[in-house]
N, C-alpha and C positions, 0 to 999 in steps of 0.2 A: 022115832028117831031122836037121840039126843046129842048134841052138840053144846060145848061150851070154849068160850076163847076168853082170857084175863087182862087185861093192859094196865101196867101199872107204871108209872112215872112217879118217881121217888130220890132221895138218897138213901148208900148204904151206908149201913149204919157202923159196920166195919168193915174188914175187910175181908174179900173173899178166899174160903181156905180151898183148895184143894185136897181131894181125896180118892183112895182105891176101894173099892168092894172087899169083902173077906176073901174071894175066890182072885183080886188082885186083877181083876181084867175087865171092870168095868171103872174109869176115871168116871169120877162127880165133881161138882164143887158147892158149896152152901155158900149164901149168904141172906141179909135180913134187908130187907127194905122199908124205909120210912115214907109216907107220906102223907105231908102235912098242908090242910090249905091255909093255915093260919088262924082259924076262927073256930076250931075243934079240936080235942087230942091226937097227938099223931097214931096212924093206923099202920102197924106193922107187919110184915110180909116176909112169912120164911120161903125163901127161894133154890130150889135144889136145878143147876145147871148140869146136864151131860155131855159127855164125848168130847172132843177137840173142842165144842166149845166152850167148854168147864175150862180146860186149860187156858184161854184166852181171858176170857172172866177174872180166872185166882191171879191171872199175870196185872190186867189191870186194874181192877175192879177193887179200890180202897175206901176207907172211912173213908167218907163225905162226898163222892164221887157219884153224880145225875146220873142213874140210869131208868134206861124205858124197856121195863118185860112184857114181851107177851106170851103167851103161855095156859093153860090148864091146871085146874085145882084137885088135886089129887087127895085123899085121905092115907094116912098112914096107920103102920098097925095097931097103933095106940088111940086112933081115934080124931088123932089133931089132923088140921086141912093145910096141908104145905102147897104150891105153885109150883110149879115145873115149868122150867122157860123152854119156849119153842126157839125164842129168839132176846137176842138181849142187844138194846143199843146202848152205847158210854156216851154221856154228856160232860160238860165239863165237870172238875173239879175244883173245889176253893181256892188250895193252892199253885194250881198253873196261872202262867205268867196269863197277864191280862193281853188281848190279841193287838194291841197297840207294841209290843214288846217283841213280838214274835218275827224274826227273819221274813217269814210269808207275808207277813203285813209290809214291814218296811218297805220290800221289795215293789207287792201291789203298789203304795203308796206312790211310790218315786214314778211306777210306770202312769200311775193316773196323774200324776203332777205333772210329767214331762206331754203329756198330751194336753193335758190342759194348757200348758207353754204356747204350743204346737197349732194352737185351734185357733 
């Protein structure tokens, strides 16, 4: 029996495209993933998304944006080893607001302050 599972936590390094098949009825999406622990070259990861969740990926998934794949290593018919995500998580991005900024925060905020009042 063989079994293999991939986890990789990285950024992309652009942004994810989406894409159709020639026959136009299978949606993909590519993208490449970096990851670097700091003390080695980064290691790069081409990543081929399917089906609705390719769509979800191309919509959010930008340069520099954390994401966590897990997934299977596939060879293509040229011989290179591409990933296939079974599943894809978004972490953040550079440019989102820092969570001190964000309405969600404030809101928590006020509610833990007004208990802390209250105690």
């Amino acid at each position: 029996m063989n079994y293999q599972k991939l986890i990789i936590a990285g950024n992309a390094t652009r942004d994810a495209e989406l894409k159709k098949s020639q026959s136009g009825e299978v949606t993909y999406t590519t993208l490449r993933v970096a990851v670097n622990d700091g003390k080695r070259e980064p290691v790069y990861f081409p990543i081929t998304v399917f089906g609705k969740q390719a769509e979800i990926v191309a919509e959010y998934v930008k340069k520099g944006r954390a994401v966590l794949v897990e997934g299977h290593i596939e060879a293509t018919k040229s011989g290179r080893m591409n990933v296939v995500a079974d599943r894809v998580i978004f972490g953040s991005h550079p440019k989102d607001k820092p969570k001190e900024e964000t309405a969600g925060y404030k809101k928590a905020k006020k509610v833990a302050e007004s208990i802390a009042e209250n105690s």
